[in-house]
C-alpha positions as CSV (number, residue, x, y, z in Angstrom):
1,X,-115.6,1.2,-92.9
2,X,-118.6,3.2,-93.0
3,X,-120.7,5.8,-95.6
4,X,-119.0,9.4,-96.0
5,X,-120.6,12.5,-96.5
6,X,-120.2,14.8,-99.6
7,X,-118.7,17.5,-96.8
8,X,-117.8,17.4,-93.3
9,X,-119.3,18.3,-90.6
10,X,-117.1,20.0,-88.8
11,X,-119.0,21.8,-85.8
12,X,-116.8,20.7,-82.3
13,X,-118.1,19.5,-78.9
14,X,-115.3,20.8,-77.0
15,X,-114.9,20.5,-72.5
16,X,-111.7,21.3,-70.5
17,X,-111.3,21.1,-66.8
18,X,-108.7,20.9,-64.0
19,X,-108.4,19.6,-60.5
20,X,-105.1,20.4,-58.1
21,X,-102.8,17.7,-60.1
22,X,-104.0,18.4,-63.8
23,X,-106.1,19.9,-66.4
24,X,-107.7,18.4,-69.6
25,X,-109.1,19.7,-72.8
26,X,-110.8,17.6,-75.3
27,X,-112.8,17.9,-78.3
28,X,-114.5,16.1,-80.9
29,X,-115.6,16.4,-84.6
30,X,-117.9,14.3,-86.7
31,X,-116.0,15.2,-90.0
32,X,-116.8,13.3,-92.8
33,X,-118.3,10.7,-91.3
34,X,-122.3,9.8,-91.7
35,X,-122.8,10.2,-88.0
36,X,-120.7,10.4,-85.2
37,X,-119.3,7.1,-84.3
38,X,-116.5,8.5,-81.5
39,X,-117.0,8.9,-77.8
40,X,-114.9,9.7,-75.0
41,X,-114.4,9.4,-71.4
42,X,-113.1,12.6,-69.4
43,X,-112.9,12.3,-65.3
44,X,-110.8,14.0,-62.9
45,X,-111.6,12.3,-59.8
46,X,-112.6,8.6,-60.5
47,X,-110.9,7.5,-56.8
48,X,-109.0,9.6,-54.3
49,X,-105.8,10.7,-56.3
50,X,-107.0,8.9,-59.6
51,X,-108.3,10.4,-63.1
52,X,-109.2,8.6,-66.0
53,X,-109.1,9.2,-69.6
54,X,-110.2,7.6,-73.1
55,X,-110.8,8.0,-76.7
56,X,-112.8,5.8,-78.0
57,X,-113.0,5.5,-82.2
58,X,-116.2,3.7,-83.0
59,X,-116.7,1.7,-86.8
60,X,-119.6,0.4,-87.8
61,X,-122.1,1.6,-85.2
62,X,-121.7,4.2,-82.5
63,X,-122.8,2.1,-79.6
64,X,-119.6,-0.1,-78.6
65,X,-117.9,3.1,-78.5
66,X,-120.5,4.8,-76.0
67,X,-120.5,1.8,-74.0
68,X,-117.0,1.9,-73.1
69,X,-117.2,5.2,-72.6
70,X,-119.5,4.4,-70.2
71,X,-118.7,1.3,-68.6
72,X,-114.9,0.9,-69.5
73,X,-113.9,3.0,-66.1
74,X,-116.6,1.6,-63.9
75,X,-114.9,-2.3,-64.3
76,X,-112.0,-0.3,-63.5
77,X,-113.4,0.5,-60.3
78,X,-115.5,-2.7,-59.7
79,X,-111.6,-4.9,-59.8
80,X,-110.0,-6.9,-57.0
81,X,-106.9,-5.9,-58.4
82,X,-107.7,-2.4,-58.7
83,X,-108.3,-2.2,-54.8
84,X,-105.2,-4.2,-54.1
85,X,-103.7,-1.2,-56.2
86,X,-103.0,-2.7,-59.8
87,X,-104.1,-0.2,-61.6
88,X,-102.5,-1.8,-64.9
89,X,-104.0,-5.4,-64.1
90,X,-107.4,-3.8,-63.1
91,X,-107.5,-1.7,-66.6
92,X,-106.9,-5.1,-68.8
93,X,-108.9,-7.0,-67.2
94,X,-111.5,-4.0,-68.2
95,X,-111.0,-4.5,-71.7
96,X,-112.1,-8.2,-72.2
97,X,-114.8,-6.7,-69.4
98,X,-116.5,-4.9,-72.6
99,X,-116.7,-7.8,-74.8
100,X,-118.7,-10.1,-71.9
101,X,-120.7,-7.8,-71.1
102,X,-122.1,-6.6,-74.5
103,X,-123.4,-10.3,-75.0
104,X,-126.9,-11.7,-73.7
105,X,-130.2,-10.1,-72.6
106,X,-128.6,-7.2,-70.6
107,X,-125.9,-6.6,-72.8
108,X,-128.4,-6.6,-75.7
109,X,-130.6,-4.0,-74.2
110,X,-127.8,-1.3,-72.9
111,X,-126.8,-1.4,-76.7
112,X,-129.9,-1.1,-77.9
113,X,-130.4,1.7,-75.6
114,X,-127.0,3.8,-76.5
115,X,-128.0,3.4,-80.2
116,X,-131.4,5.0,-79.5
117,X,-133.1,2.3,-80.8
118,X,-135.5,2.2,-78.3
119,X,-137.4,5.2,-76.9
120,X,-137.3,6.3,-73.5
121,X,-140.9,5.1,-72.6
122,X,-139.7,1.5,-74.2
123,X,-136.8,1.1,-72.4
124,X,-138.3,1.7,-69.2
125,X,-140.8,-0.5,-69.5
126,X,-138.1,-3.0,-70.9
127,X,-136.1,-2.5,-68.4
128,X,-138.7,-3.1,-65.6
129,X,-139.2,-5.9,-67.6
130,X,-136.2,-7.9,-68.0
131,X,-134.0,-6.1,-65.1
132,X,-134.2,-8.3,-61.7
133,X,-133.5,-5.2,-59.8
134,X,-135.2,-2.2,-62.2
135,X,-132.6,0.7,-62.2
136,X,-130.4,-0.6,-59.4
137,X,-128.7,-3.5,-61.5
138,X,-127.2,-0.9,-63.5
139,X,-123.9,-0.7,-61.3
140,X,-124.1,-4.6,-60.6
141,X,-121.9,-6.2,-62.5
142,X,-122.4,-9.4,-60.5
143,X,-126.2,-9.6,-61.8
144,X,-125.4,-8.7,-65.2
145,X,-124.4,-12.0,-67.0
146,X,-127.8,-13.5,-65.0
147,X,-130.6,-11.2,-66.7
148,X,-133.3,-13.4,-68.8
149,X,-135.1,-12.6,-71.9
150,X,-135.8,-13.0,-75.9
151,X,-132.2,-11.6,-76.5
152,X,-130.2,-14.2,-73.8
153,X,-128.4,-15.5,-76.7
154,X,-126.8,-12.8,-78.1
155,X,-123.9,-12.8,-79.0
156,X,-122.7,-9.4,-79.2
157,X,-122.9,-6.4,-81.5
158,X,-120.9,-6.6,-84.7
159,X,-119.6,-3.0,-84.9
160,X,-116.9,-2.3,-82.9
161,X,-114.3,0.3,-81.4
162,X,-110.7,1.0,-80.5
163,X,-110.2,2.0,-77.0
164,X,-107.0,4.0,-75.9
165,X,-107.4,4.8,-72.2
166,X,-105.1,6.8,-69.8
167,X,-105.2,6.5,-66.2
168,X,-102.7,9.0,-63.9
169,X,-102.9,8.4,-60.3
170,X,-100.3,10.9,-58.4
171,X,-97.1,10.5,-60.4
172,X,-98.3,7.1,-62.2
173,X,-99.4,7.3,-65.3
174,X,-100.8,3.7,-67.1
175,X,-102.1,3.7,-70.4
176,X,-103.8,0.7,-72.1
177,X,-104.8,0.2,-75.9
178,X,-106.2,-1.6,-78.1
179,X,-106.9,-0.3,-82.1
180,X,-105.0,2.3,-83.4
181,X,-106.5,5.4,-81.3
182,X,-102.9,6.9,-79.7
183,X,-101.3,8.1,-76.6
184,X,-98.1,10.4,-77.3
185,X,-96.7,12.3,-74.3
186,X,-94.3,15.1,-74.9
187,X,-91.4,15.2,-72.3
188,X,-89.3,18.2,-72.5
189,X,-90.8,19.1,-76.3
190,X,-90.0,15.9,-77.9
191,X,-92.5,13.1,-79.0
192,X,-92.9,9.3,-77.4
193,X,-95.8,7.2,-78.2
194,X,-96.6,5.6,-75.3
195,X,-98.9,3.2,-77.4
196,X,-98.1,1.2,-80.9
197,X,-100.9,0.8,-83.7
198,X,-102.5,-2.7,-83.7
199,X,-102.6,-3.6,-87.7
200,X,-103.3,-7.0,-89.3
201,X,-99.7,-6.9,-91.0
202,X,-97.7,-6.9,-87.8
203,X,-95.7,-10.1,-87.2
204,X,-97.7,-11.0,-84.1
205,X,-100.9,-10.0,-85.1
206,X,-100.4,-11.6,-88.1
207,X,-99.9,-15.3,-86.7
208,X,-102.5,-14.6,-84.4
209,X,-105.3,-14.0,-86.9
210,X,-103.4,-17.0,-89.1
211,X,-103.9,-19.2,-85.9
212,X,-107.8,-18.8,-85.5
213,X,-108.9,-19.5,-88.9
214,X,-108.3,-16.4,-90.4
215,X,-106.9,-14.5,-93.2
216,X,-105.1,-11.1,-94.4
217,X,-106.5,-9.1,-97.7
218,X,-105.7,-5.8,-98.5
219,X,-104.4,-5.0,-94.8
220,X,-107.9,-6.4,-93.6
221,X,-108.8,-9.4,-91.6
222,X,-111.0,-11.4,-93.0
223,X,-110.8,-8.7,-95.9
224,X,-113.1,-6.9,-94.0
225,X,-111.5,-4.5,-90.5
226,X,-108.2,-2.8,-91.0
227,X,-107.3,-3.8,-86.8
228,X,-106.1,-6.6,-85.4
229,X,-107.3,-5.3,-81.8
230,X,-111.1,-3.7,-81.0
231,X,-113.9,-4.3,-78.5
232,X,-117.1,-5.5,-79.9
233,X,-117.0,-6.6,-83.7
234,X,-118.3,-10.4,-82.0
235,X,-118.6,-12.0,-85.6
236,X,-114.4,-12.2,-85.3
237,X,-114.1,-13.6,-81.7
238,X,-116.5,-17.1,-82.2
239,X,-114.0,-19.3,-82.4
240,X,-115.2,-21.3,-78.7
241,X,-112.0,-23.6,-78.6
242,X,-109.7,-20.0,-78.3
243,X,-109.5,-17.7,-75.4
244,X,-110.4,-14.0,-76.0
245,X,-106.5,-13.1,-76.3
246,X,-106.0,-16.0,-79.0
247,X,-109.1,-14.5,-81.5
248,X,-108.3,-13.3,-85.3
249,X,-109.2,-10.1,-83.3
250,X,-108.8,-9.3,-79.8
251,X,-109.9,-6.6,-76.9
252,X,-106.1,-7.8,-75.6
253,X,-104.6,-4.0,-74.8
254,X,-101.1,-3.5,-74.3
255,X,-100.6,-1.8,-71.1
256,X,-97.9,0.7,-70.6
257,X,-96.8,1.8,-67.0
258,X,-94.3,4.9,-66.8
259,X,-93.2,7.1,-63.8
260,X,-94.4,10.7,-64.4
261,X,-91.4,13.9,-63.8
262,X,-91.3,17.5,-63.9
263,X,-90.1,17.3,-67.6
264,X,-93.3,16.1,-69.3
265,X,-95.2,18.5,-70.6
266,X,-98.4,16.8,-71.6
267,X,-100.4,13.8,-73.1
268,X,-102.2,13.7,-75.9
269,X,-105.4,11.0,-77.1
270,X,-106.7,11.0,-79.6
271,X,-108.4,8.8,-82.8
272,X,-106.3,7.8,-85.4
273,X,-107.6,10.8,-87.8
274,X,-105.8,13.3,-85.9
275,X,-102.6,11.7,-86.3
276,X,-102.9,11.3,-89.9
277,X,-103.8,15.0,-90.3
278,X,-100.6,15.9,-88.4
279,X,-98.7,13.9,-90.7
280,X,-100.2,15.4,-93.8
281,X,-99.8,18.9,-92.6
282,X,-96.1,18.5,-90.9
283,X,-97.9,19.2,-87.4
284,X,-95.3,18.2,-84.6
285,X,-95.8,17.9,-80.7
286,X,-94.3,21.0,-79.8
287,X,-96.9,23.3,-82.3
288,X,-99.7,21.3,-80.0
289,X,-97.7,23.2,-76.9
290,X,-98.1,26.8,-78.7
């Protein structure tokens, strides 16, 4: 999906950082790409002891992938069960989070926002407009689904993104995903992928998509998305007699818990392009450690 240029852009937006548990580096390319379509989220200190991570790998549009990257880690937060201390519950429940909250007036106008559709001036006014608390509702989740306006009905955007999302709290580390962005840890130099690649042809996905009225073509559902798991992408989740898990395609992650030891060595997100180039090139987990 999407237009390709005749060369890639390849200048990076590169960040690193540490706190006293860990330290991160991360950075991003547009490549061949039309415009930039990935975002990511990067935070140390979410909660006392917590840090959150995530690569999100946008199609069709930028902005699904720059909401989660905004909101994804704030439902996190926001949970009952996160509080009680699920941080594995509190991070699925995050995911379908997304998907309800890019619908109606509100959700309408934060996407409208992220894809700079609006100018600052408008959106003020807009917001003033249409917000029942101005700026404040912005961190009310509670209000959200309530807002009023032209746009109530929306019903989401239909570009989408993959969300792959790591969260390490002292020697827990959960990752959830959804797409086929990927987590790999290396533990004592070798490889395990801590996530698994969410494409149309798997067995499960497969019956899935079958079940809610649609079909397979070329690897595609519908002939047209090459996942069987994103946020956003609304025009495949409409089918009102399914819950969001049953959909041709779903924000359902898996959700990976494992107990962190001195032997791993790191973690590694990233989009699905990366992993392809390190196939192509014979790129293994322990050249990332050189």
């Amino acid at each position: 999906m999407g237009v390709y240029l005749s060369t890639p852009k390849t200048e990076k937006l590169s960040e690193d950082g540490e706190n006293d548990q860990l330290k991160f580096g991360l950075s991003s390319m547009q490549g061949w790409r039309a415009s930039m379509e990935d975002a990511h989220s990067a935070l140390l200190d979410i909660d006392e002891g917590t840090s959150f991570f995530g690569v999100f790998d946008g199609h069709g549009g930028k902005v699904v992938a720059k909401f989660c990257a905004k909101y994804l880690h704030r439902e996190v937060l926001k949970s009952e069960v996160y509080l009680a201390g699920d941080l594995g519950a509190a991070v699925h429940g995050a995911f379908f989070r997304m998907d309800e909250m890019m619908r109606g007036q509100r959700g309408w106008r934060e996407l409208q926002a992220l894809g700079d559709k609006i100018n600052q001036f408008t959106g003020m006014i807009e917001g003033l407009i249409w917000s029942p608390r101005g700026s404040d509702s912005n961190d009310r989740h509670d209000d959200w689904a309530f807002e009023e306006g032209p746009h109530s009905d929306f019903s989401g955007p239909t570009c989408g993104s993959t969300a792959c999302v790591a969260m390490i709290r002292n020697s827990q580390l959960v990752v959830a995903n959804a797409g086929d962005s990927r987590c790999v840890i290396s533990r004592n130099g070798q490889a395990y992928n801590l996530s698994r690649d969410h494409k149309p042809e798997l067995e499960a996905e497969r019956e899935r998509i079958l079940k809610a009225g649609g079909y397979i073509q070329m690897g595609r559902v519908n002939g047209t998305i090459n996942l069987s798991r994103a946020i956003g992408d609304m025009e495949f989740k409409q089918n009102k007699f399914l819950s969001p898990d049953k959909q041709m395609l779903t924000a359902n992650p898996d959700v990976n818990t494992v107990e962190l030891c001195d032997d791993d060595d790191f973690l590694v997100l990233a989009c699905d392009g990366i992993w392809t180039a390190c196939r192509a090139n014979s790129w293994s987990i322990s050249s990332m450690s050189t």
